[in-house]
Every structure is written in C-alpha cells, then in structure tokens.
ZAVOLUM-926450 format. One record per residue (C-alpha): residue in three letters; x, y, z; residue number from 1. Coordinates in steps of 0.2 Angstrom, whole numbers, plus 5000, padded with zeros to 4 digits. Example, Ala and Ser with C-alpha at 12.3 -4.5 7.8 and 13.67 -1.06 7.14 Angstrom:
BEGIN
{residu->ALA, X->5062, Y->4978, Z->5039, num->1}
{residu->SER, X->5068, Y->4995, Z->5036, num->2}
END
This chain:
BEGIN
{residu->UNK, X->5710, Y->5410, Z->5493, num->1}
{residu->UNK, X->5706, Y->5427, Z->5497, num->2}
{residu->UNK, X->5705, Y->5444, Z->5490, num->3}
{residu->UNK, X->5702, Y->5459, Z->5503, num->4}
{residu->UNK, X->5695, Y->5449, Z->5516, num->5}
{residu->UNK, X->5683, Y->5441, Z->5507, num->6}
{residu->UNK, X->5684, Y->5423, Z->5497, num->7}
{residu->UNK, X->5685, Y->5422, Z->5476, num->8}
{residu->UNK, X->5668, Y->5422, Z->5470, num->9}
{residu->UNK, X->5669, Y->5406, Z->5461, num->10}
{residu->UNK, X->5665, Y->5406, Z->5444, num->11}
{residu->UNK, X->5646, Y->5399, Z->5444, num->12}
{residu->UNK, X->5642, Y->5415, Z->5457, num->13}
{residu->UNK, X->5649, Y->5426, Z->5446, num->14}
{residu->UNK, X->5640, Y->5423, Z->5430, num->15}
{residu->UNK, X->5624, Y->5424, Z->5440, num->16}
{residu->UNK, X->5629, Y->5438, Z->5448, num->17}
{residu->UNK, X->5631, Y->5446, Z->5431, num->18}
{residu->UNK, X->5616, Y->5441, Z->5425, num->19}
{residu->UNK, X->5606, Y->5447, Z->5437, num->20}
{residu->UNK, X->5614, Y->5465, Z->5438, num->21}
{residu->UNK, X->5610, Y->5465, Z->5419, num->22}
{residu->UNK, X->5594, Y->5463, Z->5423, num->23}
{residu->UNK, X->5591, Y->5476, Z->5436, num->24}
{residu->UNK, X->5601, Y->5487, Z->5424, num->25}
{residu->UNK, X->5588, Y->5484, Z->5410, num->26}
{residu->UNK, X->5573, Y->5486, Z->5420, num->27}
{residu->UNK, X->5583, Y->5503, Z->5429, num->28}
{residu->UNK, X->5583, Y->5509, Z->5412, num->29}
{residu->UNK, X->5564, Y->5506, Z->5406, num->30}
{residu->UNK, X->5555, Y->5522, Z->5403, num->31}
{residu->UNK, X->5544, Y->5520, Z->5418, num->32}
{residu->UNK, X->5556, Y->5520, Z->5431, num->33}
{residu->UNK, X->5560, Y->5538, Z->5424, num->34}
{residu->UNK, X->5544, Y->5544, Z->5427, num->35}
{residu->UNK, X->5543, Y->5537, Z->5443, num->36}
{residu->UNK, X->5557, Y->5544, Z->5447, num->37}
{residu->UNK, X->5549, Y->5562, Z->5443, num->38}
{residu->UNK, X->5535, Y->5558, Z->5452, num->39}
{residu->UNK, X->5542, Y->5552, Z->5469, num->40}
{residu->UNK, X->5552, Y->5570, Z->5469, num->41}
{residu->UNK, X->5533, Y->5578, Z->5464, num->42}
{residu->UNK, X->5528, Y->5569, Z->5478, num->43}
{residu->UNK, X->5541, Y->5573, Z->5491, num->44}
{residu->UNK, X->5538, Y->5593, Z->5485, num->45}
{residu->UNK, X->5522, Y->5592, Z->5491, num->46}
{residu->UNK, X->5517, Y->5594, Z->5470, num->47}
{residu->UNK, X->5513, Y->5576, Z->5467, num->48}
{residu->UNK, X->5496, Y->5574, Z->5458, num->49}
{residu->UNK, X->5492, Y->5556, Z->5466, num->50}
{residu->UNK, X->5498, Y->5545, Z->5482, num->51}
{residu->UNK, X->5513, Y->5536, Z->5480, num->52}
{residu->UNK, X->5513, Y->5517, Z->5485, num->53}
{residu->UNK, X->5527, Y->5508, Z->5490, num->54}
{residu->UNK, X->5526, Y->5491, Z->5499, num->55}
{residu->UNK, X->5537, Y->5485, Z->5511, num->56}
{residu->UNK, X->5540, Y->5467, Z->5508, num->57}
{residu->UNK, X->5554, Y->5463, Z->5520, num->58}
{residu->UNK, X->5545, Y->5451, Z->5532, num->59}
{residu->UNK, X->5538, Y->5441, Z->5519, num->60}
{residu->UNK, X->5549, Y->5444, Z->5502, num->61}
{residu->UNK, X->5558, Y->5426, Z->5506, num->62}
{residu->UNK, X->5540, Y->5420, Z->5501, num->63}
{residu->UNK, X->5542, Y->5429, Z->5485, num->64}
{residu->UNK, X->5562, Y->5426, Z->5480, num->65}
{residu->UNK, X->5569, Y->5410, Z->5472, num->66}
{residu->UNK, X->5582, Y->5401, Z->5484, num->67}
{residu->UNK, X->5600, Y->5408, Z->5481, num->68}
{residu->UNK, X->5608, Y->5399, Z->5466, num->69}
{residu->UNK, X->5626, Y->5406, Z->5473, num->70}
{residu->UNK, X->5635, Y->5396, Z->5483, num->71}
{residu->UNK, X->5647, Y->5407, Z->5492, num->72}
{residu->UNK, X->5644, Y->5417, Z->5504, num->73}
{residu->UNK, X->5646, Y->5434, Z->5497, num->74}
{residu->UNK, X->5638, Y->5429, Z->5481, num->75}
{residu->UNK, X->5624, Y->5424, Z->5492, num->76}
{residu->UNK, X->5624, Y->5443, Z->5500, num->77}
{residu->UNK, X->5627, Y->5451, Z->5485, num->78}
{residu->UNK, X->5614, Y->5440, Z->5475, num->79}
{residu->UNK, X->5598, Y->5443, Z->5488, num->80}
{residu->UNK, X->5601, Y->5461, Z->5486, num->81}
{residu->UNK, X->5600, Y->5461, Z->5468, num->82}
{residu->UNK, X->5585, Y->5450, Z->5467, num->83}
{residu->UNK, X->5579, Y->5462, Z->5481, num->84}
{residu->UNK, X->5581, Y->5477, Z->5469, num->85}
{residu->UNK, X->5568, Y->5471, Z->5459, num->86}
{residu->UNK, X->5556, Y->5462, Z->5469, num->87}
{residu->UNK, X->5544, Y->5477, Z->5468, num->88}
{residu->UNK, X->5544, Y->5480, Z->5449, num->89}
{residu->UNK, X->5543, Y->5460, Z->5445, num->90}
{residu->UNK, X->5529, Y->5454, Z->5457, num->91}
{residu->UNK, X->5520, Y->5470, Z->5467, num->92}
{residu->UNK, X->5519, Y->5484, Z->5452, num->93}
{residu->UNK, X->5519, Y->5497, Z->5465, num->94}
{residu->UNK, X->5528, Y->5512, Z->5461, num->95}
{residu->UNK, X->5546, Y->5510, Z->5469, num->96}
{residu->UNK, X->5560, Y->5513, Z->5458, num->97}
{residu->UNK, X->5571, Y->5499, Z->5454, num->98}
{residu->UNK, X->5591, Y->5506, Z->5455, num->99}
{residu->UNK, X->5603, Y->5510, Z->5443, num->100}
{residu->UNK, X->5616, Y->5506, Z->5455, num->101}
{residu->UNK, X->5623, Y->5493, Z->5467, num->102}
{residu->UNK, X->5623, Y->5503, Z->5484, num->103}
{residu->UNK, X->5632, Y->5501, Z->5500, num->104}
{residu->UNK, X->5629, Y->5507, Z->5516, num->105}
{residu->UNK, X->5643, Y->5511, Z->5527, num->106}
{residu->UNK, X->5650, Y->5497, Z->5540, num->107}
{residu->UNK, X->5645, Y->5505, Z->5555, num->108}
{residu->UNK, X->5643, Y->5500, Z->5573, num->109}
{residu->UNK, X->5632, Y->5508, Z->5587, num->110}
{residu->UNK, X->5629, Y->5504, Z->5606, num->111}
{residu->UNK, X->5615, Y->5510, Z->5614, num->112}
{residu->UNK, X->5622, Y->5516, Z->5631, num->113}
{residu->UNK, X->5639, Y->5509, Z->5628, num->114}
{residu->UNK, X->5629, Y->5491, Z->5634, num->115}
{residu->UNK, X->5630, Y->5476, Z->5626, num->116}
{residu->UNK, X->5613, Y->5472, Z->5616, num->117}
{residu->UNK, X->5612, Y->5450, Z->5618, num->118}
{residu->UNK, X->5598, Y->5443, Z->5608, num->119}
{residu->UNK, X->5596, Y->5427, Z->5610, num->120}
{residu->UNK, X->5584, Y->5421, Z->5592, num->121}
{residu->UNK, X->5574, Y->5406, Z->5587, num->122}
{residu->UNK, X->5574, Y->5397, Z->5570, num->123}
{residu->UNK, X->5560, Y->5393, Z->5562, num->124}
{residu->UNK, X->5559, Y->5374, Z->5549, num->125}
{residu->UNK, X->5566, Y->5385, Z->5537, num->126}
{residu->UNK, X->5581, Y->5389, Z->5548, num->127}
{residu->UNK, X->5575, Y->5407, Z->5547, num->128}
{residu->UNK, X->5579, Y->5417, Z->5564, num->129}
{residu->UNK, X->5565, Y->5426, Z->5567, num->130}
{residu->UNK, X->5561, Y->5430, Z->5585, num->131}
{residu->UNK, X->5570, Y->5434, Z->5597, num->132}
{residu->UNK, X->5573, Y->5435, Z->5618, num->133}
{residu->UNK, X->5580, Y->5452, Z->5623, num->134}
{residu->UNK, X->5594, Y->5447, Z->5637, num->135}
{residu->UNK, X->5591, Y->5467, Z->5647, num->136}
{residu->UNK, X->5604, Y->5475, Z->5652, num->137}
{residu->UNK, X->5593, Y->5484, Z->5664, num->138}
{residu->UNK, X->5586, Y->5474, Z->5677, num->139}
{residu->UNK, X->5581, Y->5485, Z->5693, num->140}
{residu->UNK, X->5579, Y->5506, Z->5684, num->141}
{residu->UNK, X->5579, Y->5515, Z->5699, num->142}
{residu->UNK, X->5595, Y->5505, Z->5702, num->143}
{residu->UNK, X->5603, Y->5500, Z->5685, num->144}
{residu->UNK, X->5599, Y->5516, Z->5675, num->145}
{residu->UNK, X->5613, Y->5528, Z->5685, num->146}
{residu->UNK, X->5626, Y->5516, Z->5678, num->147}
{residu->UNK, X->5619, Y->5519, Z->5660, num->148}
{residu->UNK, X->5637, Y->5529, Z->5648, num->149}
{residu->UNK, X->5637, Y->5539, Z->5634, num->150}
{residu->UNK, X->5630, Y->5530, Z->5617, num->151}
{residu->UNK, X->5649, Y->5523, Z->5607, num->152}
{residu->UNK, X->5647, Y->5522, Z->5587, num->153}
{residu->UNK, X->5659, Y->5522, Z->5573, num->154}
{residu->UNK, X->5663, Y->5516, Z->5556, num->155}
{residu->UNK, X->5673, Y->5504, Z->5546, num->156}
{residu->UNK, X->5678, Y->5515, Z->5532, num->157}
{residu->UNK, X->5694, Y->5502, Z->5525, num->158}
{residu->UNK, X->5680, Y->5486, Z->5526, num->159}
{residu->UNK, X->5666, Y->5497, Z->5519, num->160}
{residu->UNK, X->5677, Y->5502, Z->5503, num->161}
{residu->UNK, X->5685, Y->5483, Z->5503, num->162}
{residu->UNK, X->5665, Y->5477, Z->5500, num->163}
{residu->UNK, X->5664, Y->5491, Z->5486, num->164}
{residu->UNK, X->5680, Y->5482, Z->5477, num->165}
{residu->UNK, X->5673, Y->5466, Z->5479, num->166}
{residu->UNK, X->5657, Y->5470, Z->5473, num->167}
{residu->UNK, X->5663, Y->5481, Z->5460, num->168}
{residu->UNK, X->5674, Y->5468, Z->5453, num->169}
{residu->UNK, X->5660, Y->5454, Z->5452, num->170}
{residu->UNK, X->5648, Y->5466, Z->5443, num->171}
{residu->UNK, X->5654, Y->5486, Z->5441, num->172}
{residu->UNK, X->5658, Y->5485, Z->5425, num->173}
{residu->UNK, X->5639, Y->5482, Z->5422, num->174}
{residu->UNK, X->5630, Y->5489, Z->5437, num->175}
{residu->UNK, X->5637, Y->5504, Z->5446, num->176}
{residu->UNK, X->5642, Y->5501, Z->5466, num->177}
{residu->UNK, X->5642, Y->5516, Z->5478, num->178}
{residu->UNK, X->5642, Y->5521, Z->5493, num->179}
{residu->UNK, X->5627, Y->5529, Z->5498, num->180}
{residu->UNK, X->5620, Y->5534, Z->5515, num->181}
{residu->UNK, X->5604, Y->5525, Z->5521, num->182}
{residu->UNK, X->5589, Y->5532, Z->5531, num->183}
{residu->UNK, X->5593, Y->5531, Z->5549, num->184}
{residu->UNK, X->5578, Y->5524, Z->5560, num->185}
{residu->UNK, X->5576, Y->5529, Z->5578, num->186}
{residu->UNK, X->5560, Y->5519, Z->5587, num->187}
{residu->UNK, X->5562, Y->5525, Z->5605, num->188}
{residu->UNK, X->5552, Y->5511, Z->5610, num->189}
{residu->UNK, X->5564, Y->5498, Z->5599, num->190}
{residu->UNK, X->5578, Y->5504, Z->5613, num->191}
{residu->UNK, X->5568, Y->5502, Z->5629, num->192}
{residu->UNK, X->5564, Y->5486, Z->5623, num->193}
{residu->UNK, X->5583, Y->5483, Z->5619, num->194}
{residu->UNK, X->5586, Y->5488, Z->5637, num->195}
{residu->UNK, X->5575, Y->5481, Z->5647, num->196}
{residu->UNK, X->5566, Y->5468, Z->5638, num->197}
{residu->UNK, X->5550, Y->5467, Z->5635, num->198}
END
C-alpha cells in the first residue's frame, strides 16, 4: 500500500522511529545545546570568546552508527538521519548543536552544462558505493567545450512537501519537520572533474 508515493511505514519502523526522535528531542532540549547555540551565533558575529569545533563525520560516521533496525526503505532514510542528528553529541562532544527539528531540504535537480553527469561506482564488502569513475562528457576541449548549454535546474516542490507529510506523520507530533534550505557548496574543481574526468 501506498500513501503519497511512498510505502506505509510498517509498524516496527514506526515505534523506532518514535523513539529515536524522542531522543534527539530530549537531548535538543538539554541546557547545553542552548548555550551552544549562543555561542555558534557569538562566533559567527566575530564576538565568540573561544574557537568552535565541529567534526565532520560523514566519510567515516557508518563506523560510528548501529545497523538500521527499520526495515523499509523510508524508515531506513528517515532513521539514519535521526541517528545522524545526534552522532556528534553521543560519541565526538564537540560542539554541534543537536536539532530541535526534523529538516528537509528541497528536492531539487541540477545539470552542469545541461550534460549528463554518468558515474559509474564501486562497492566496497560492505556493499558501500564509495568511488567512483567519471564517464566525461568532455573529451577533446578545444572541440567539445563550444557544444557546452546553459546550466538547467529546478525543484520538486509537490514531492518535497509529500516527504514532509510522510515524515510528519511517522514522527511530527514529537519532533518538528521543516523545510529548510541547506548550504549550497560550489567546488569549481568538483565540476571540472565532473566534465572531463579526472
């Protein structure tokens, strides 16, 4: 069965699901992430009276997570982005903030150049897809780069706000869900390589 495009959460997912936004909802709302919270704007002004640390812990935080207990799908996502929001507080101390929401990004789309972007990636024993082969879409420059369009992109505002229902469902009553814009990274290098290879 379906709701919106996405599968029932079965009932198992859900009470995890539950659980864990509990969780990050408690730890949210523990004093410190207050005064972290002052601080990372202190720090931002250019007034902060000590550095800030944050780790990154994407290439290595499937070291650090349990394996998913959900067994769908979208419990799966919605479950590694919970666990995620607390990674930081429950085994690094540094100072990032754990949320007091569930957020979203927008469903968007982008192609560099109006080319197609073919990756073709490698799992590792784990079934992890970690590296990759950039198939270029430029091959000769001095020939190839005249054919180069304008960049397309756009959004999938009616998929972006189905994913908030869904979620909000699962956990909202707990855990706010929003839609809030993430930080846009642009590595000039990143799209060279995406064009020609490496």
């Amino acid at each position: 069965t379906k709701t919106s495009g996405f599968s029932l959460l079965p009932s198992g997912d859900r009470l995890i699901l539950r659980e864990l936004a509990g969780l990050q909802r408690e730890a949210a709302n523990l004093p410190v992430m207050a005064e972290l919270a002052a601080r990372w704007c202190a720090h931002n002004d250019l007034m902060g009276d000590r550095p800030m640390i944050h780790v990154e812990v994407d290439t290595f935080e499937h070291e650090l997570l349990p394996p998913p207990q959900c067994v769908s799908e979208e419990g799966r996502i919605i479950e590694r982005q919970l666990r995620g929001a607390m990674l930081n507080h429950d085994f690094i101390g540094d100072d990032r903030v754990v949320p007091g929401a569930f957020d979203i990004g927008w469903k968007t789309w982008f192609k560099l150049f109006d080319t197609d972007q073919r990756r073709t990636y490698s799992k590792d024993s784990k079934g992890r897809e970690l590296g990759y082969h950039v198939e270029p879409a430029i091959t000769n420059l001095a020939e190839d780069v005249h054919g180069l369009k304008p960049s397309t992109m756009g959004s999938d505002k009616a998929g972006t706000l189905a994913w908030k229902a869904f979620v909000e469902d699962a956990i909202g009553d707990i855990l706010p869900v929003r839609i809030a814009g993430r930080s846009s990274t642009h590595v000039l290098t990143q799209n060279v390589v995406d064009l020609m290879g490496m």
